[in-house]
C-alpha positions, 0 to 999 in steps of 0.5 A: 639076589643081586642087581641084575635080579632086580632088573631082571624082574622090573623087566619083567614087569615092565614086559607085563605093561607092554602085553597088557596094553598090546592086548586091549588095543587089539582087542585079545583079552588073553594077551591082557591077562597074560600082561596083567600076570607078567606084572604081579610076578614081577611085583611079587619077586620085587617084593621078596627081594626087598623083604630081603633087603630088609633082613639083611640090615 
């Protein structure tokens, strides 16, 4: 995976933030949790890539 994966998936996660704080300003549990999943599958792939990194050295 290249850079623009690894954009794409801190977007992602950033995207989560957004959702999660949108949800519990507005009081909708669902959209918080949406966020909140958002983010862990942000984190999960960026962990992956950088396991992948890794094995690269």
């Amino acid at each position: 995976m290249g850079m623009g994966d690894k954009i794409s998936n801190k977007a992602e996660e950033l995207k989560g933030k957004v959702k999660e704080a949108a949800g519990k300003a507005m009081d909708d549990p669902e959209l918080e949790v949406e966020g909140h999943a958002d983010q862990v599958k942000g984190n999960l792939k960026q962990t992956a890539e950088k396991i992948k990194d890794a094995s690269k050295s």
